[in-house]
C-alpha positions in Angstrom: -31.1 -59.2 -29.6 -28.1 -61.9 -30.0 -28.2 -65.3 -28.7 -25.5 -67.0 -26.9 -23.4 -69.6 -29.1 -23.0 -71.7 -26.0 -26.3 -71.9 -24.1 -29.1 -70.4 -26.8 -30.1 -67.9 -24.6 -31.7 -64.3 -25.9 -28.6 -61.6 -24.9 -30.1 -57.5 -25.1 -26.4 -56.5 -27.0 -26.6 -53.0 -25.1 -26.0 -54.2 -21.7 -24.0 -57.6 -22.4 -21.6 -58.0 -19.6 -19.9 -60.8 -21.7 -18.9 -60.6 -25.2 -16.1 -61.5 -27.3 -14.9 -61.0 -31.0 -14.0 -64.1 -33.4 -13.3 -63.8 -37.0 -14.5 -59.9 -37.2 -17.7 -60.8 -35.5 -19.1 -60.0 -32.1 -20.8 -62.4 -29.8 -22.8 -61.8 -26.7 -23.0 -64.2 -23.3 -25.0 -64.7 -20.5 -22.2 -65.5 -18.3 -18.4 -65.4 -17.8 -19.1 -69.5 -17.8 -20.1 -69.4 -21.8 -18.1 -66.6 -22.9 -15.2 -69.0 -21.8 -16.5 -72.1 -23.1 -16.4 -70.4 -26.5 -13.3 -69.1 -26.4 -11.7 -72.5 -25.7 -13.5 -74.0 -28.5 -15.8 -71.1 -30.9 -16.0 -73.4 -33.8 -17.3 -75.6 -31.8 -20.3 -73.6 -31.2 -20.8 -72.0 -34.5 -21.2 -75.2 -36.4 -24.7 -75.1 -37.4 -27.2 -78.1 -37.4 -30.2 -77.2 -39.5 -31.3 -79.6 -42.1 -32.2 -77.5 -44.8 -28.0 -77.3 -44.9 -28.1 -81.4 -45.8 -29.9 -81.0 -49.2 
């Protein structure tokens, strides 16, 4: 199971309409709408927010 950078939704990888490779690594999308969204902008969407990273 993958989640979609963009919109956090659960993606099954195996039947993935949408997907798209950035920096030797394959992401999965719900829609044409996300998989775009990312490509405009990926880092965008890969900066993680977790708070354990602040310490």
């Amino acid at each position: 199971m993958a989640i979609d950078p963009v919109c956090k939704m659960p993606i099954e990888e195996m039947s993935a309409q949408h997907k798209t490779t950035y920096q030797g690594k394959t992401y999965y999308f719900c829609a044409a709408a996300c998989k775009n969204a990312f490509e405009t902008n990926p880092d965008k969407y890969l900066k993680e927010k977790t708070w354990w990273k602040f310490w």
